[in-house]
Steps between C-alpha positions, in 0.01 A plus 500: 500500500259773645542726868315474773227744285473266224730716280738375256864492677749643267819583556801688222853392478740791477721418224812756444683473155833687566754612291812622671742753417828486632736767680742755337857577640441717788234216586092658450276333280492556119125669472355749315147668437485352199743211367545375162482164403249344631518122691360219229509247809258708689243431264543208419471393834177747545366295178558177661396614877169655286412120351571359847242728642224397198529180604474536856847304573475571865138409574178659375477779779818578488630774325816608358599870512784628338789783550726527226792768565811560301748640808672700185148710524375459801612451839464197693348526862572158661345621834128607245559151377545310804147659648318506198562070517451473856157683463408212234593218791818487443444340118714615240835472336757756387692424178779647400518445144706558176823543736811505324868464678510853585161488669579216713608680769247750542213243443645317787503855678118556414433136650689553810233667706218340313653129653523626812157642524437122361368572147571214246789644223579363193780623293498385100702633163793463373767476790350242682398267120836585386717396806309198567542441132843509446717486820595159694378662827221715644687792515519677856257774436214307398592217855479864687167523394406184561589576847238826504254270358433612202434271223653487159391442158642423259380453140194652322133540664312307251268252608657529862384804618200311644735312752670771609232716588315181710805445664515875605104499578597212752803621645703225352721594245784327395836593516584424135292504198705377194317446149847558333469163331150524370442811326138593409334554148407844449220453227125569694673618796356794688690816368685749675255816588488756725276748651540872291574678814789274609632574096487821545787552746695475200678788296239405236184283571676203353479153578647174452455176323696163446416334153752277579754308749830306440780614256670236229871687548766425759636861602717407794409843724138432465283343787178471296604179299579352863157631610284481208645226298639473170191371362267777431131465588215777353156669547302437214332804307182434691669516838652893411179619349359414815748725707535745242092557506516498854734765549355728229171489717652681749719714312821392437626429151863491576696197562852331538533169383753365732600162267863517528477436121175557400639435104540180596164408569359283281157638571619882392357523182172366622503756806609739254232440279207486768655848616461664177179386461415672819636807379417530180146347522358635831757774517665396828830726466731303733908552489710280655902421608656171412833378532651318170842339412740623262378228183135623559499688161547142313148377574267575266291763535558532889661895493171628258273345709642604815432831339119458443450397862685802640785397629705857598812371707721160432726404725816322387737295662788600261775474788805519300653583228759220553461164341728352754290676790209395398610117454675505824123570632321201286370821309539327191135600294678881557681571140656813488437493094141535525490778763475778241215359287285417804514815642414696165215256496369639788574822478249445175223442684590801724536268800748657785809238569671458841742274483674326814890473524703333769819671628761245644551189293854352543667675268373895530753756649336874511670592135340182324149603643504946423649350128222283452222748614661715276432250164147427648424865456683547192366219344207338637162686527386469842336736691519406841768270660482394866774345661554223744802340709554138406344348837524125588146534584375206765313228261715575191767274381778792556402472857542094550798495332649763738355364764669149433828595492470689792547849308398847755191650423384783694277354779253744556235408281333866460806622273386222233339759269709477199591900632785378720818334469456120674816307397879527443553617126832371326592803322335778716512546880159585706536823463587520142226291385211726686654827377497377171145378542436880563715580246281354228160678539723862451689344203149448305267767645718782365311829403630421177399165449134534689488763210620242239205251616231783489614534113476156447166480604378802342651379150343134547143674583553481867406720766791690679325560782450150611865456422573812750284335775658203446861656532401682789361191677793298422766670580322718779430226695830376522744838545242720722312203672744255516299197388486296181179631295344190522474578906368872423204725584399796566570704810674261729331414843710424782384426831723551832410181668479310176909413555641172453593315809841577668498884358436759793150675473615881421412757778164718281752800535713322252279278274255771429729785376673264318232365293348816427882647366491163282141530358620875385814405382412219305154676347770760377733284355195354288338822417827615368553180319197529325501867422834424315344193334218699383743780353654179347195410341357859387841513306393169339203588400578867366742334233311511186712215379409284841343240249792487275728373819749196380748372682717163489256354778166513271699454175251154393742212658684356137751188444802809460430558878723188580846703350382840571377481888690529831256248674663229289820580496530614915626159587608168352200312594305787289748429192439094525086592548545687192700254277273246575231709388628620172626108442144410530395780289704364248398167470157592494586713200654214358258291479257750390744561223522088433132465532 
């Protein structure tokens, strides 16, 4: 097609890939100046948007430019947006991406204006593939934005990211997409990348990567199963060298592998391998976060290599340390005999653990929870916990279940952030169960017991000082900011017009003096949290016996731990996990004995 000149015609496609954030308590968007886990979606959408573009999906003259923006780093301007598309002929398509429960509500805030300026919206992640997934009904918020016209997707992009974005380009889009039933192969897909300056938003320039999808376990809170599958699907060695060579092009050499269970990848050793190779052969020095279960230890030579590729932070999903907690939640892989021995395996390798437990299964009361933090830092070797309220999150089997029998769950969909108290509790009331919520980050950030992890560290070969950050991140974020760590940043932006809907607009007078008193108060709180953390520390390090430390939590994990330790003795599903421990024990020592 040529002009009236002769010229080639060509015309771009404004493509937005947007991740929302969602709004604290007194109603302003989460944001920050730099935020700190950066969104895996995002790129792989900007991977798959990237291949789409190389092959000229939308016509040979027309191109495909594209706007990535995290709103937990960077603030979204739907009235830039709306003229930035209309200057292109009105072709383009906003997608609001990666948007969990407690996003819903302000990614139908951010499409709001953008409908009624008549851009085409498309919301996708794991509200809208979970609820379509496991409820009877389309529940009401997702027929409410039906009525906006925005379209939904649900499923994963793969192979139908094409369709979508013709649609769009035609003004046609469909008010459903659902690939829920047809899940794509992930081997020779186009991998998640993106663009170094987007990546560096972040705390650190780190980015994301998914070796995997799907999980083989049934844990009845999670909504990835419901998303995902059970039946895991993998990138092949190839298809991470590709992304890993990529990204150390343009600098970064830091990544989270978002697997759920990256351990349980049947591809890991062969990633592993091709990693090391990179490393040790062309001296490509990448670190990386993964997240594990609590058997990872058992597979052969999965911890040691973990440590060659330079893996620095595991995360856990220990949960509980009740048997009868855990099988309540189809958390049955979680044995509370192995916990020791896998984290003294890590701790080997000098890798820093987090490790995720849920507050509010049936049968905590506040006592039951401060005694069991209490044997966790006694006896386990952890160095950062990080709590979360047991949410029936929308998509998980917790959810349908309550849902069914008609049970109340808090309606308002932005509270769904595993910080907040969303159901009635048998044993606690509201009130109790958030208070004790609070209750647990003080119980295990003590002075003393931050000090107790620092020696830890130092006596296993660790660093204290990453252990310090780490303790200051954790449990700054959620006593002087008020937000789970996993939601933190630094220096908090908030915007007086960026309020959710149906919360006045505060007079400048008020907002402004406000915010300034907060940004001072809080940067006070934290300098004097750290300058005490850092005393902590120097005393740690001064002790000419630091690498001498010993205590019962990195005493090497022995067959006597089953009589001597408070973990299996707390309750009587701990006793009956034990005895049926040692009673295997001894029959394999009997027939070692016979044999």
């Amino acid at each position: 097609m040529s002009d009236h000149g002769g010229r080639e015609h060509r015309e771009t496609f404004q493509l937005f890939l947007i991740k929302p954030s969602h709004y604290d308590d007194d109603g302003y968007v989460i944001q920050w100046v730099r935020s700190d886990i950066p969104s895996n979606t995002m790129a792989v959408l900007n991977g798959l948007t990237l291949d789409c573009l190389a092959r000229r999906v939308l016509g040979e003259n027309v191109d495909i430019e594209i706007t990535a923006c995290d709103e937990t780093n960077t603030r979204i301007k739907t009235k830039k947006i709306i003229r930035k598309i209309e200057a292109s002929g009105g072709k383009g398509l906003v997608a609001l991406i990666g948007v969990q429960s407690n996003q819903f509500p302000r990614a139908v805030d951010i499409a709001r204006p953008l409908r009624a300026a008549g851009i085409s919206v498309c919301i996708g992640g794991f509200h809208t593939s979970g609820t379509l997934a496991m409820l009877p009904e389309v529940p009401a918020e997702i027929q409410e934005a039906w009525k906006l016209g925005i379209s939904i997707f649900a499923g994963e992009a793969e192979g139908r990211l094409d369709d979508v974005l013709k649609d769009a380009y035609h003004n046609k889009l469909k008010p459903l997409y659902n690939f829920l039933s047809d899940l794509p192969g992930l081997e020779g897909a186009p991998t998640p990348i993106l663009p170094s300056n987007i990546i560096k938003r972040n705390l650190k320039a780190r980015t994301s990567i998914d070796c995997g999808r799907g999980c083989p376990f049934q844990c009845s809170f999670c909504t990835i199963i419901n998303v995902q599958g059970r039946k895991s699907r993998y990138r092949s060695a190839d298809d991470i060298e590709i992304t890993l060579r990529e990204n150390h092009a343009q600098g970064i050499t830091s990544l989270f592998i978002t697997d759920d269970n990256f351990a349980r990848n049947k591809n890991w050793e062969a990633i592993f391998d091709r990693i090391i190779k990179l490393r040790e052969e062309e001296d490509m020095k990448f670190d990386f976060i993964i997240q594990v279960d609590t058997l990872c230890h058992l597979i052969p030579n999965f911890v040691e290599k973990s440590g060659r590729v330079g893996v620095k932070r595991v995360f856990i999903g220990l949960e509980n340390i009740n048997p009868d907690n855990l099988i309540g939640a189809k958390k049955k892989q979680n044995r509370i005999t192995e916990y020791r021995a896998m984290l003294q395996a890590w701790k080997h390798i000098g890798a820093i653990t987090y490790c995720g437990y849920i507050i509010g299964f049936p049968n905590d009361t506040p006592e039951r929870i401060l005694h069991d933090i209490e044997i966790i830092k006694r006896e386990l070797p952890i160095d950062v916990i990080e709590f979360f309220c047991l949410t029936p999150l929308p998509g998980s089997e917790d959810h349908k279940i309550l849902d069914a029998k008609g049970v109340w769950m808090d309606p308002d969909l932005n509270k769904y952030d595993v910080e907040h108290v969303c159901t009635d509790h048998p044993l606690m009331s509201k009130e109790e169960f958030q208070n004790i919520y609070r209750q647990a980050w003080h119980a295990f950030f003590t002075d003393s017991h931050v000090e107790t992890i620092m020696r830890r560290a130092v006596a296993s070969g660790g660093d204290s000082g990453k252990i310090m950050k780490q303790a200051l991140w954790f449990y700054g974020c959620q006593t002087i900011e008020g937000v789970h760590p996993l939601q933190g940043g630094l220096f908090r932006r908030r915007y007086r017009t960026d309020r959710r809907p149906g919360m006045p607009i505060e007079s400048m007078f008020t907002f402004y003096p406000r915010y300034l008193r907060d940004i001072v108060h809080k940067h006070a709180r934290f300098l004097a949290l750290a300058w005490k953390y850092a005393r902590i520390r120097s005393r740690v390090e001064k002790d000419p016996l630091k690498h001498d430390y010993m205590d019962l939590a990195l005493t090497p994990a022995s067959d006597q731990d089953l009589d001597n330790l408070l973990i299996f003795k707390a309750t009587e599903s701990a006793k009956a996990a034990t005895e049926k421990v040692q009673l295997r024990r001894a029959k394999r020592a009997e027939k070692m004995a016979a044999g």
